[in-house]
gemmi code that builds the backbone of each chain (N, CA, C; Angstrom):
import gemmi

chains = {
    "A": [
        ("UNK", (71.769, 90.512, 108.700), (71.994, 90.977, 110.052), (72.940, 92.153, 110.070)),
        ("UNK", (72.770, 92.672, 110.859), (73.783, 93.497, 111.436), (75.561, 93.144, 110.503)),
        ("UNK", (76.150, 94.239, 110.499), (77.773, 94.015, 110.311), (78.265, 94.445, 111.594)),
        ("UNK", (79.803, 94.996, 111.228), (80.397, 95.197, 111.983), (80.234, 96.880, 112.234)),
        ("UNK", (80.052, 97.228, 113.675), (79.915, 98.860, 113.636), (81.288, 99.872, 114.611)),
        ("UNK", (81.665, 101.015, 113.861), (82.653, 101.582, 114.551), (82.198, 102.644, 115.090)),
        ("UNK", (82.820, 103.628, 116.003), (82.420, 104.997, 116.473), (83.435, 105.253, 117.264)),
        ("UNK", (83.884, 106.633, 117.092), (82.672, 107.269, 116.110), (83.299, 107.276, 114.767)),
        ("UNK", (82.716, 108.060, 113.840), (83.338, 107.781, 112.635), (84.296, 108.673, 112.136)),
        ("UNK", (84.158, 109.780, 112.753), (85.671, 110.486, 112.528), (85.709, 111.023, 113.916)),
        ("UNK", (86.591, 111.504, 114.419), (88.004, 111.973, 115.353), (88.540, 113.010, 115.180)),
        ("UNK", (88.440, 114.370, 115.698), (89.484, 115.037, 115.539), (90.090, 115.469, 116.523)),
        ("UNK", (91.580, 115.466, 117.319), (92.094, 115.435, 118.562), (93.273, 116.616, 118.644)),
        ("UNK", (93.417, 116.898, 119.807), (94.759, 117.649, 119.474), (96.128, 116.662, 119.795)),
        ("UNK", (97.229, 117.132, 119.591), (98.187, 116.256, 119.963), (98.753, 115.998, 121.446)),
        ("UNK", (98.609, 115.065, 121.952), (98.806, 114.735, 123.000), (97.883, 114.631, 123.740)),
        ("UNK", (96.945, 114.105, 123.853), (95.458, 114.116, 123.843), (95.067, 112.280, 123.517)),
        ("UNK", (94.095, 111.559, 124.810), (94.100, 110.471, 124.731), (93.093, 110.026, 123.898)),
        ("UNK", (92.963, 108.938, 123.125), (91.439, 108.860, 122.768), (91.217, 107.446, 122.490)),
        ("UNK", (89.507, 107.327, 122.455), (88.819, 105.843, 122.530), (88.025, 105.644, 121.269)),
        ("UNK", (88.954, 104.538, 120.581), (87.848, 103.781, 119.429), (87.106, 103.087, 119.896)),
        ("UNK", (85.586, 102.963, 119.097), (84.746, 101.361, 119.678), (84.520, 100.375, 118.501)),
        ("UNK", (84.715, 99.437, 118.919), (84.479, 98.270, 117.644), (83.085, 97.795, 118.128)),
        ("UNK", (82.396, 97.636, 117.734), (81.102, 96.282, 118.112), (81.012, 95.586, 116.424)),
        ("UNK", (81.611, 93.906, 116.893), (81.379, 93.274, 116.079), (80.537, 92.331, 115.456)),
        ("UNK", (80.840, 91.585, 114.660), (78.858, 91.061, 114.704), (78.698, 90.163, 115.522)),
        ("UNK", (77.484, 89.886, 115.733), (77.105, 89.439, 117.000), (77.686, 87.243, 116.759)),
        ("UNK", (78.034, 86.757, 117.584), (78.577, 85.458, 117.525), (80.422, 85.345, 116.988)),
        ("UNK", (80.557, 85.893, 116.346), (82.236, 86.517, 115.903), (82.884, 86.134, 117.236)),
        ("UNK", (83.767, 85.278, 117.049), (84.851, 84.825, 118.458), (86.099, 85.720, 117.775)),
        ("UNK", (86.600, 86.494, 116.848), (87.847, 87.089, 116.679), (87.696, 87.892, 116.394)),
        ("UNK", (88.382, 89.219, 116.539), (88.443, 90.488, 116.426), (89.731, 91.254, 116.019)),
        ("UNK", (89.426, 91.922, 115.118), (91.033, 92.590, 115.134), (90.580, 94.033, 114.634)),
        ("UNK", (91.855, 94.577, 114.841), (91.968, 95.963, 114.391), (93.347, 96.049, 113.476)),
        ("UNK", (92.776, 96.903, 112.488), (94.178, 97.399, 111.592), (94.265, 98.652, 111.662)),
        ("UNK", (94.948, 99.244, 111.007), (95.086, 100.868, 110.439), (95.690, 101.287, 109.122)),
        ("UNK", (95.129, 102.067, 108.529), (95.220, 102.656, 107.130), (95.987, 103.678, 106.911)),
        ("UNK", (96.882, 103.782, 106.906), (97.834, 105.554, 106.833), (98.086, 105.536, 105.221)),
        ("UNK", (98.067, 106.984, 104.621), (98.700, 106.990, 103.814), (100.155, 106.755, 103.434)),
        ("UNK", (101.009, 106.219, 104.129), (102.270, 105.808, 104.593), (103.095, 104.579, 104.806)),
        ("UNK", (101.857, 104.002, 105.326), (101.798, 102.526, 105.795), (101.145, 101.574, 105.408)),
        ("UNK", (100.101, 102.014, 104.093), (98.996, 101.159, 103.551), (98.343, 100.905, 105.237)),
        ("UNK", (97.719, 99.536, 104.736), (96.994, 98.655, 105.718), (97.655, 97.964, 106.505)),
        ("UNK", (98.036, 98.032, 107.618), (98.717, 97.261, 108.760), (97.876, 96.465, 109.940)),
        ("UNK", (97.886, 95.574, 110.233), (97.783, 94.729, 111.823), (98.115, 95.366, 112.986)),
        ("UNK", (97.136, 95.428, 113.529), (97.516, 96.148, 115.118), (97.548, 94.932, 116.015)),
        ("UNK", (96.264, 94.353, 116.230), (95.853, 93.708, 117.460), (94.807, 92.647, 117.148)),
        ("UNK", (94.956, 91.036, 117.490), (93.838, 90.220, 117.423), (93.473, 89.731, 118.674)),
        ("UNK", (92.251, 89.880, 118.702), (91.473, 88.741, 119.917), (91.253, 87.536, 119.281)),
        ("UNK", (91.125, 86.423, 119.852), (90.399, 85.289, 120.070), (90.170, 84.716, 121.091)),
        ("UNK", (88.384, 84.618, 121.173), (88.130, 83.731, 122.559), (88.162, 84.678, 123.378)),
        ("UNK", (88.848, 83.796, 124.541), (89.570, 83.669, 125.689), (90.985, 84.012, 125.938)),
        ("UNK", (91.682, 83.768, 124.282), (93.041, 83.883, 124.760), (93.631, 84.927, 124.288)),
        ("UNK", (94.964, 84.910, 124.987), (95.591, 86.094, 125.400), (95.857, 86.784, 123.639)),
        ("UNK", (95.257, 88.109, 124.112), (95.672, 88.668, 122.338), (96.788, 88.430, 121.840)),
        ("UNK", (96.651, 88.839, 120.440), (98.166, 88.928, 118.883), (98.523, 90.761, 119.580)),
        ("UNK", (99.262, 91.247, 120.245), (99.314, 92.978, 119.934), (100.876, 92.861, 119.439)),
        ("UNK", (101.560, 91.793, 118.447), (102.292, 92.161, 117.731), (102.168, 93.055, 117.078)),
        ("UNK", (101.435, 93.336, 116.820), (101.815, 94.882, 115.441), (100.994, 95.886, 116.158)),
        ("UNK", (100.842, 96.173, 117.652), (100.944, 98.060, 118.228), (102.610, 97.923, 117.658)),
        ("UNK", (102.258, 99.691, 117.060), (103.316, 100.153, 116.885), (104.328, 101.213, 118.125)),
        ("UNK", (103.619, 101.375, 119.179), (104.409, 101.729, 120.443), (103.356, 101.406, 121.394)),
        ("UNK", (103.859, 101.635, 122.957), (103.322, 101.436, 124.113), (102.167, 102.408, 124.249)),
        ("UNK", (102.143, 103.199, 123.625), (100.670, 104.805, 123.571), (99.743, 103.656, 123.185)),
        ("UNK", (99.695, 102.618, 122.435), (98.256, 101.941, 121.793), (98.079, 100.691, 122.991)),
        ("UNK", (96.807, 100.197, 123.259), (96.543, 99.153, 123.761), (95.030, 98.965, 123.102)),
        ("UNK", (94.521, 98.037, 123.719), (93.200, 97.144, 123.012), (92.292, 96.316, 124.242)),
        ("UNK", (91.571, 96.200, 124.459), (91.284, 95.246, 125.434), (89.219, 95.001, 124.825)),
        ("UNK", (89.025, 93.919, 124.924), (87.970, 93.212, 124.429), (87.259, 92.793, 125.478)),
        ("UNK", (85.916, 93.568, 125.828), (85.302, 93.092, 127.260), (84.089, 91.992, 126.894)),
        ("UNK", (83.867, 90.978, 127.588), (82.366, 89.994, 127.836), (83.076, 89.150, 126.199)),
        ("UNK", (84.130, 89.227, 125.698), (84.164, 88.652, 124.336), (83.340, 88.954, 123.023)),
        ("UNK", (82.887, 90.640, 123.093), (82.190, 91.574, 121.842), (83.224, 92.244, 121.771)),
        ("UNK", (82.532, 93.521, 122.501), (82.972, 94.989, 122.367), (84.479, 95.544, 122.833)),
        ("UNK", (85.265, 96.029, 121.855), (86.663, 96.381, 121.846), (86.702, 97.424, 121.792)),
        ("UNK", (87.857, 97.987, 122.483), (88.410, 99.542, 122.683), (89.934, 99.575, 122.277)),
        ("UNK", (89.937, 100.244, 121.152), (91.144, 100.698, 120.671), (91.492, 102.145, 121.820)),
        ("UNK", (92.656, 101.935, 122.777), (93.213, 102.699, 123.381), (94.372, 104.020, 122.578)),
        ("UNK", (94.312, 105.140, 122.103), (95.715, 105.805, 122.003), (96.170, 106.366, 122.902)),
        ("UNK", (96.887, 106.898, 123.803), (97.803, 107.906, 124.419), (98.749, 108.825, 124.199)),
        ("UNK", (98.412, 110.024, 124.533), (98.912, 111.124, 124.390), (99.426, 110.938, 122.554)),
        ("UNK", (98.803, 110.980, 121.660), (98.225, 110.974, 120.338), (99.438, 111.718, 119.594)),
        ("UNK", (99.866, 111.027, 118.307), (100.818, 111.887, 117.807), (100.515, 112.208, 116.668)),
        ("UNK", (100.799, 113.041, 115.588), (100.061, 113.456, 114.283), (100.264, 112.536, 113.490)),
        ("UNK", (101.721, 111.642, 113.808), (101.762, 109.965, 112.527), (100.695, 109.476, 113.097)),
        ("UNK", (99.796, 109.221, 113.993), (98.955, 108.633, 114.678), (97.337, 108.627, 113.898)),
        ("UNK", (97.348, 110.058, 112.684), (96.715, 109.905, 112.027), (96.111, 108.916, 111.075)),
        ("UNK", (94.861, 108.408, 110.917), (94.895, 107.217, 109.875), (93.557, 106.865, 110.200)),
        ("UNK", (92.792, 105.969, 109.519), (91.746, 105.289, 109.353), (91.928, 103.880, 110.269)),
        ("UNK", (91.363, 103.559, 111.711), (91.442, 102.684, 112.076), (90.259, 101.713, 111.791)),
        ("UNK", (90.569, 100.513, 111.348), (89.574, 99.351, 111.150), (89.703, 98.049, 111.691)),
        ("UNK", (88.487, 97.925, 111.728), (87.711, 96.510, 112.808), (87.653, 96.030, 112.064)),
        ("UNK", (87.753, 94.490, 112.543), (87.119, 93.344, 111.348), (86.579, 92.122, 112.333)),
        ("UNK", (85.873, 91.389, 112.366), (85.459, 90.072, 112.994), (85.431, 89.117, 112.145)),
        ("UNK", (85.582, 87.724, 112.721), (85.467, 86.565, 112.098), (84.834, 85.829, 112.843)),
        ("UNK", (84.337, 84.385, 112.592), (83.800, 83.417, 113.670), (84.959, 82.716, 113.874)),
        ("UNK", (85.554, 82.765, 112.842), (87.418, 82.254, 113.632), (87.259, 80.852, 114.167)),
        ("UNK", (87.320, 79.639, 113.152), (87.493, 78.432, 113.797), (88.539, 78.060, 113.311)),
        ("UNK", (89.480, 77.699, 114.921), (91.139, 78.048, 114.178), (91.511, 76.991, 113.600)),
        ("UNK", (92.596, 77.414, 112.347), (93.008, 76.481, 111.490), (92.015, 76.589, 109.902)),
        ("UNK", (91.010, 77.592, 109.936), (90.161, 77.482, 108.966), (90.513, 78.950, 108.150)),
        ("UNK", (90.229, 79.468, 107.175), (89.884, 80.646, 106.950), (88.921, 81.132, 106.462)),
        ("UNK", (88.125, 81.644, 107.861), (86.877, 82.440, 107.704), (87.029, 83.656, 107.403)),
        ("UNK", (86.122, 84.220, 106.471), (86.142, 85.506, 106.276), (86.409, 86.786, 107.467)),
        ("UNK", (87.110, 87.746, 107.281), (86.952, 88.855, 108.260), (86.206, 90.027, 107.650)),
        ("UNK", (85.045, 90.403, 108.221), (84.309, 91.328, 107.875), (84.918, 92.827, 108.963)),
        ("UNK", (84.854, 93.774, 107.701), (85.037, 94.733, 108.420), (83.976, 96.189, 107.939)),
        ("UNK", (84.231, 97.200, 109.119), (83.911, 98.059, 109.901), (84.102, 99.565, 108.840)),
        ("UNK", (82.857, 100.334, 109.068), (83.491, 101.692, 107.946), (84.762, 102.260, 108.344)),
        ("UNK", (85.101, 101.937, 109.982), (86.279, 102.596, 110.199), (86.157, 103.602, 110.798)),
        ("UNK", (87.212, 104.140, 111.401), (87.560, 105.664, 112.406), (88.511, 106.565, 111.475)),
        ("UNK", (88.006, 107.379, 111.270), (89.007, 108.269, 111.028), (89.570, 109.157, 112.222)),
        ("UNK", (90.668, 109.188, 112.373), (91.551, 109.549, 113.027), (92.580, 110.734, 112.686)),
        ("UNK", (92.184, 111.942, 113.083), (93.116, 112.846, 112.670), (93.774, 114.136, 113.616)),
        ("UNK", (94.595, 113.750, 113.972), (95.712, 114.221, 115.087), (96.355, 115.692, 114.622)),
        ("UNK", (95.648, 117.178, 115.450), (96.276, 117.805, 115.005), (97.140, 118.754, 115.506)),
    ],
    "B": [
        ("UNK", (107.681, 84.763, 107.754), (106.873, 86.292, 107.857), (105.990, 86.227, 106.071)),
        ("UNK", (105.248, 86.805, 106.147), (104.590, 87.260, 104.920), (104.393, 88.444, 104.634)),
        ("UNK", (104.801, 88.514, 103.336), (104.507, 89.784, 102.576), (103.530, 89.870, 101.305)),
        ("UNK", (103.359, 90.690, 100.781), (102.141, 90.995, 99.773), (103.203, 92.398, 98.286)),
        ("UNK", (102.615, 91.638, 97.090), (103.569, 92.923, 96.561), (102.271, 93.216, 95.706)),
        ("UNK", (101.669, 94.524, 95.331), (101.055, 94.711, 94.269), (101.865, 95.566, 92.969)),
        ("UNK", (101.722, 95.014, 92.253), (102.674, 95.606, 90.802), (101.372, 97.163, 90.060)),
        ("UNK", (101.956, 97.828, 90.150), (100.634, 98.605, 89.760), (100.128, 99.739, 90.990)),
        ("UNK", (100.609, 100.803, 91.520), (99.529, 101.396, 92.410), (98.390, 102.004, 91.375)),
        ("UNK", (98.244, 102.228, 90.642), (97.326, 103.067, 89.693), (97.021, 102.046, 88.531)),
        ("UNK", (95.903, 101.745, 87.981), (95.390, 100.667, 87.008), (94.519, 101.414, 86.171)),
        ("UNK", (94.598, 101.725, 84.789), (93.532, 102.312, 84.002), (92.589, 101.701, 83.101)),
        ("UNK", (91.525, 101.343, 82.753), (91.228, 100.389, 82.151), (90.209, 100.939, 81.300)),
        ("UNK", (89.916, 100.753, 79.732), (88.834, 101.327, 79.466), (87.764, 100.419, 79.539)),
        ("UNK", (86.145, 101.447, 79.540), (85.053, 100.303, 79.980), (84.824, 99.460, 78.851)),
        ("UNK", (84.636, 97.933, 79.143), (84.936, 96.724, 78.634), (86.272, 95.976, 78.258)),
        ("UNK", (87.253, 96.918, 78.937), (88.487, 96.016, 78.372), (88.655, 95.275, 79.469)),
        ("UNK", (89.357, 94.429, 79.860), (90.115, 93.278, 80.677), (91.014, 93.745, 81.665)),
        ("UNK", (90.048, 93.308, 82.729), (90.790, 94.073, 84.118), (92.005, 92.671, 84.677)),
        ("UNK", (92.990, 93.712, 84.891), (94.223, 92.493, 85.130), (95.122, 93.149, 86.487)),
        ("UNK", (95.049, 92.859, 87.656), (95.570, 93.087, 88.903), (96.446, 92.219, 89.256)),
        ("UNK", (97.555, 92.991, 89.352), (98.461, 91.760, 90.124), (98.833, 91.524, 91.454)),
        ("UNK", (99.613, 90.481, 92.293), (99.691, 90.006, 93.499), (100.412, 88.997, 93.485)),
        ("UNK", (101.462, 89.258, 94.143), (102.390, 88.149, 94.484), (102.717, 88.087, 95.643)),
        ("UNK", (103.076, 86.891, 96.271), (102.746, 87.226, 97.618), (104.396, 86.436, 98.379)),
        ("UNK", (104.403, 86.201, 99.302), (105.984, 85.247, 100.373), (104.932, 84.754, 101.326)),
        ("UNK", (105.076, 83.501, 101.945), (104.737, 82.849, 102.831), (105.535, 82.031, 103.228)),
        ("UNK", (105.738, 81.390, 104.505), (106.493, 80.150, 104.873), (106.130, 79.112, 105.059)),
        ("UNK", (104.420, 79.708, 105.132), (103.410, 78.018, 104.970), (102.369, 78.353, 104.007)),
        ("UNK", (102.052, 77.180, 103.866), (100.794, 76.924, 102.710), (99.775, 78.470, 103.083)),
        ("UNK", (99.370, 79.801, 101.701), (98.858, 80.793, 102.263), (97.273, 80.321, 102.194)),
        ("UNK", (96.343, 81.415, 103.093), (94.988, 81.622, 102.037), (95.561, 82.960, 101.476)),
        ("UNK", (94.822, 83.174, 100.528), (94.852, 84.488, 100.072), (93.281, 84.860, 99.570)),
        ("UNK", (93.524, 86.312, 99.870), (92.165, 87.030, 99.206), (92.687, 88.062, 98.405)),
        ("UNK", (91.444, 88.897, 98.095), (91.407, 90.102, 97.477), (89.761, 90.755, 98.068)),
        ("UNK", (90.541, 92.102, 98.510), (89.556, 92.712, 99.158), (89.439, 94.097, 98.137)),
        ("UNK", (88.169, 95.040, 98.312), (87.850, 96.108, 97.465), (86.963, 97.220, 98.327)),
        ("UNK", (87.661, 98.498, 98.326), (87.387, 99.389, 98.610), (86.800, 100.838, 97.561)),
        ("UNK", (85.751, 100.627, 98.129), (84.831, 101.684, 97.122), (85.244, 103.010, 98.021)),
        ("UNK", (85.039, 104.142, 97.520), (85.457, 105.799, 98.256), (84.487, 105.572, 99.050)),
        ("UNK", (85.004, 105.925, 100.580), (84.483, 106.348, 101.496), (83.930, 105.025, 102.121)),
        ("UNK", (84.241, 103.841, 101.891), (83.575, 102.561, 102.295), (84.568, 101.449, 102.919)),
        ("UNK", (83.962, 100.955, 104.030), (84.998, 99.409, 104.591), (85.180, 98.453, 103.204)),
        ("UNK", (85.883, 98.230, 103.821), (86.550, 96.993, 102.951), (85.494, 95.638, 102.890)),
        ("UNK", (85.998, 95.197, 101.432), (84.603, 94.334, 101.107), (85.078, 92.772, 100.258)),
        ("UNK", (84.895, 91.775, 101.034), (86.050, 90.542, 100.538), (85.205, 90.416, 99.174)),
        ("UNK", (86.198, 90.322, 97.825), (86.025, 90.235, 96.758), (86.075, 88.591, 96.227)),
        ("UNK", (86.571, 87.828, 97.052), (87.073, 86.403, 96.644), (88.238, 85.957, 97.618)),
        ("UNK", (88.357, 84.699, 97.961), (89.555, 83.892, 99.003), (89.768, 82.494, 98.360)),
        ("UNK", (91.435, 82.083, 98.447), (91.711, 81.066, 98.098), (92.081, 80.049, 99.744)),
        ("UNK", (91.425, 79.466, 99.608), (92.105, 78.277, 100.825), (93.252, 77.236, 100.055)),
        ("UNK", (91.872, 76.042, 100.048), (92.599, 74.334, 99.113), (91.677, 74.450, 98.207)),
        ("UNK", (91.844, 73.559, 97.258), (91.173, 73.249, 96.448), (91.603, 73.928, 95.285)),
        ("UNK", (90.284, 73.659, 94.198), (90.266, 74.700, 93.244), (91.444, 75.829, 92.987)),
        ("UNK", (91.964, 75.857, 92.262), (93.085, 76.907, 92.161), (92.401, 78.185, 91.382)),
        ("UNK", (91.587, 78.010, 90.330), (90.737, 79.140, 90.270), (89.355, 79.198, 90.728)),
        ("UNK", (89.327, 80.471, 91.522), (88.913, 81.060, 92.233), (87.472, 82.277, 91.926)),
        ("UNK", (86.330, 82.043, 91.681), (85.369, 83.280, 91.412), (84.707, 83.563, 92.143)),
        ("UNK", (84.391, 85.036, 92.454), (84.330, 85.892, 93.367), (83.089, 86.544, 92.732)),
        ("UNK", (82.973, 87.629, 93.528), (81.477, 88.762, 93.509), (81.972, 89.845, 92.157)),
        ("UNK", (80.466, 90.300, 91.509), (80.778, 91.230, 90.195), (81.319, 90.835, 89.312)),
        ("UNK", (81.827, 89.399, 88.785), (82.357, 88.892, 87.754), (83.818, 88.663, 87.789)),
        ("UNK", (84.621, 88.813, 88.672), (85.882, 89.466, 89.310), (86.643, 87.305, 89.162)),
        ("UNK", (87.785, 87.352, 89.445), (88.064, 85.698, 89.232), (89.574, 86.103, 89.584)),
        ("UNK", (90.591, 84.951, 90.203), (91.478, 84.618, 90.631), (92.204, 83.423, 90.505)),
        ("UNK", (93.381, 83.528, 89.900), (94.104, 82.240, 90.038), (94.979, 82.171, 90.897)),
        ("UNK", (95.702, 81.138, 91.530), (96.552, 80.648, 92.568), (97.580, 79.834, 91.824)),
        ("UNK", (98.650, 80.367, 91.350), (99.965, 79.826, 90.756), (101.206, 79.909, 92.049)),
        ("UNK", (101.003, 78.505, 92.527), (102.005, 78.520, 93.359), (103.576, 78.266, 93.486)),
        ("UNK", (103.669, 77.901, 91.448), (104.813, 77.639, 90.874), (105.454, 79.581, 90.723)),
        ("UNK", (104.696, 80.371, 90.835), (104.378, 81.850, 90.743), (104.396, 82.688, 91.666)),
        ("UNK", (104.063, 81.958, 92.620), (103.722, 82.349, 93.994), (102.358, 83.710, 93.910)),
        ("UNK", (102.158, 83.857, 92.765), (100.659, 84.832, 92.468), (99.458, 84.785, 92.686)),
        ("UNK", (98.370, 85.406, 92.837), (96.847, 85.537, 93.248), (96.273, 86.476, 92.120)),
        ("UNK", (96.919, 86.654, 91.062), (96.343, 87.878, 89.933), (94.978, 87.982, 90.063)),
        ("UNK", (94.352, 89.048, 89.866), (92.540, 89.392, 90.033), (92.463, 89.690, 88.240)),
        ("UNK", (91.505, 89.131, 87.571), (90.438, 89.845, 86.540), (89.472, 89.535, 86.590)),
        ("UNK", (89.026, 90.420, 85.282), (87.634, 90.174, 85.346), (87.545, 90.843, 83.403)),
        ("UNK", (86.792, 89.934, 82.724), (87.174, 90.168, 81.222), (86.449, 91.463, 80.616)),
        ("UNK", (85.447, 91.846, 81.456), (85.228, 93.123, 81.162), (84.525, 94.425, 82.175)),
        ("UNK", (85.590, 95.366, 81.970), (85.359, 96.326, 82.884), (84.160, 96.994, 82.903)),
        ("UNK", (83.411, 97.519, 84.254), (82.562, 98.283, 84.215), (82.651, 99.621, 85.549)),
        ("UNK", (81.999, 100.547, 84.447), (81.963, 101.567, 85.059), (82.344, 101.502, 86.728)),
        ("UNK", (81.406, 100.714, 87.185), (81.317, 100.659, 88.571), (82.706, 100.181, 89.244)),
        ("UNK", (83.242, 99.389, 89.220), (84.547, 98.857, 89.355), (85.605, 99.788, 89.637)),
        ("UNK", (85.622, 101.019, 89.318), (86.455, 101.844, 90.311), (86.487, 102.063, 91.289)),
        ("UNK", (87.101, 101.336, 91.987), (87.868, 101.183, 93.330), (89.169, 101.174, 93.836)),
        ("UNK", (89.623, 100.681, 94.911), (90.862, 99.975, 95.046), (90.878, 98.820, 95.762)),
        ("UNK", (91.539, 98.057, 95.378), (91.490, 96.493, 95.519), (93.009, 96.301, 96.143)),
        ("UNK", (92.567, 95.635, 97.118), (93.957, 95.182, 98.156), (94.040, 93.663, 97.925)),
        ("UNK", (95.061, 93.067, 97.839), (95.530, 91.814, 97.899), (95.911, 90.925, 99.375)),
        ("UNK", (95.678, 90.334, 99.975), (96.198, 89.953, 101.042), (96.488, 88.674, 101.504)),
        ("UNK", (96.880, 87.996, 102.447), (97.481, 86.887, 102.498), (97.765, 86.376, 103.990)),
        ("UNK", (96.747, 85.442, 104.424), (97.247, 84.813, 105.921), (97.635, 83.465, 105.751)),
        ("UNK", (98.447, 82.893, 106.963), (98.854, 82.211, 107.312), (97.395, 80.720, 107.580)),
        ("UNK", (97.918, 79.366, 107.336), (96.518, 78.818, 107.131), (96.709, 77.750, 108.508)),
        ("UNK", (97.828, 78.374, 109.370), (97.242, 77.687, 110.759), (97.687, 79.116, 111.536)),
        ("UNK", (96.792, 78.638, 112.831), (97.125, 79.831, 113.840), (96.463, 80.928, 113.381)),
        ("UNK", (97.222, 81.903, 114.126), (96.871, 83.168, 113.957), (95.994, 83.798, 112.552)),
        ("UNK", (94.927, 83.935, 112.198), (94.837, 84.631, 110.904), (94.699, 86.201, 110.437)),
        ("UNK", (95.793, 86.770, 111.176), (95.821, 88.121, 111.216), (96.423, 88.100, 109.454)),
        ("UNK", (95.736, 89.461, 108.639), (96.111, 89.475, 107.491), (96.994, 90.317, 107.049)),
        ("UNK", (97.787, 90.228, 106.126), (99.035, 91.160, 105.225), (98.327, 91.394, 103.969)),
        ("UNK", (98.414, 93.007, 104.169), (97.924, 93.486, 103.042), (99.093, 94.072, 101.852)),
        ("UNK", (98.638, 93.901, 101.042), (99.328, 94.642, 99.804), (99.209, 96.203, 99.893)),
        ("UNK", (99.757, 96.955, 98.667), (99.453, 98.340, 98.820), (98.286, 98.621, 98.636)),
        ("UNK", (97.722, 98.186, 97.333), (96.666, 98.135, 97.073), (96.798, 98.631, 95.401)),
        ("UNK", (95.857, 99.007, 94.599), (96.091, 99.134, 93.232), (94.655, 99.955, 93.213)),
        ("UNK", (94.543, 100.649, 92.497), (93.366, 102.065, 92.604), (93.173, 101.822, 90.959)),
        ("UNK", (91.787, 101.373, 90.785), (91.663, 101.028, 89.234), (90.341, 102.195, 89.045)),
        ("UNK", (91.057, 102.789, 87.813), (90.033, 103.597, 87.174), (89.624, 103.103, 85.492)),
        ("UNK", (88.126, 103.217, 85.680), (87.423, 102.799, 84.189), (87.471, 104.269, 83.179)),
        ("UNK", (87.985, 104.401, 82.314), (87.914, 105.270, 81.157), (86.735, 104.712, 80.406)),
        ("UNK", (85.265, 105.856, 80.581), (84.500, 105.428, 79.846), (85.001, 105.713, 78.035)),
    ],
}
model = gemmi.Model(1)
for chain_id, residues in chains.items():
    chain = gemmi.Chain(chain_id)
    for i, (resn, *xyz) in enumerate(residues, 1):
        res = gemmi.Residue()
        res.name, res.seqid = resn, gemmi.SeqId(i, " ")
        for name, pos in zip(("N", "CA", "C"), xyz):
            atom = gemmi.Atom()
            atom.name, atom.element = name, gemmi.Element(name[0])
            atom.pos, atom.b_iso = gemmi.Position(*pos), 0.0
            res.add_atom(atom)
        chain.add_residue(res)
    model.add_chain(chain)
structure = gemmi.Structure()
structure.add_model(model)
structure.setup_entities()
């Protein structure tokens, strides 16, 4: 079946300048998350869905990022007014997430993101 | 909190010798751990996961894992390298209730010397 799909696949923005990732994950997947890749930061945690309940956005790294997950698929990585650390490879991943278990998280080719 | 350490950003290996990755990890509860692998230009691709059980662990491409928790380690090999296997391989580590958001390692970038 299907994986997980991102878009677009690269980004190029100026600074200060808002912009929209899309995640579509695979289809039945109750969890969702997003990370990001900097050369700086390795691989970091942004944001998890599950379900119904109220997201993980422990790890946005300022108030410019938000996330919001509509019908329980399709996610939008929010930036605002975009900064050049802001650069990086953002990635999706889904799971079927039955909590307390560890299901695999499949992920996404990713966004490249490059703020200039 | 959890952390991830990889010993190694750069790994050289010639083809057929014994691929040896390391990973040590901090948790405050019982971890899973994986190992994930990134080919150029490609998402990330789960290589193998430890829950319970079994303490060693085999995975996709010949690739294998032990879980020394006297060690607190997840080391990756695989006894003989191939060409293809240049990648980079991330180590990572969630929590085995709640949340399973993951901690990644740096990662370790292994190149095969034919």
């Amino acid at each position: 079946g299907a994986g997980v799909s991102q878009s677009p696949s690269n980004k190029v923005t100026e600074k200060g300048k808002d912009v929209e990732l899309r995640c579509d994950p695979i289809s039945g997947h109750t969890a969702l998350y997003w990370y990001r890749q900097s050369l700086g930061q390795g691989l970091e945690f942004l944001i998890y869905f599950q379900g119904n309940s109220a997201p993980d956005k422990s790890g946005l790294p300022s108030d410019r990022f938000s996330a919001e997950r509509t019908g329980g698929s399709v996610s939008t990585l929010t930036i605002q007014r975009t900064q050049q650390e802001d650069s990086a490879v953002y990635l999706c991943a889904s799971s079927v997430s039955r909590q307390g278990a560890s299901d695999t998280q499949y992920f996404g080719p990713g966004t490249r993101l490059t703020v200039l | 909190a959890q952390s991830v350490t990889q010993l190694g950003s750069h790994v050289s290996v010639s083809e057929g010798a014994l691929v040896l990755l390391r990973c040590n990890y901090s948790s405050s509860v019982p971890p899973y751990l994986f190992w994930y692998v990134q080919y150029p230009n490609q998402g990330l691709q789960l290589l193998l996961k430890y829950t319970t059980g079994a303490t060693l662990v085999k995975g996709i491409n010949g690739f294998e894992a032990e879980f020394k928790k006297s060690e607190t380690s997840f080391h990756l090999t695989k006894p003989s390298a191939h060409m293809s296997d240049a990648a980079e391989y991330f180590c990572a580590v969630s929590e085995s209730f709640g949340n399973e958001k993951l901690t990644f390692g740096t990662g370790t970038r292994l190149t095969i010397i034919p």
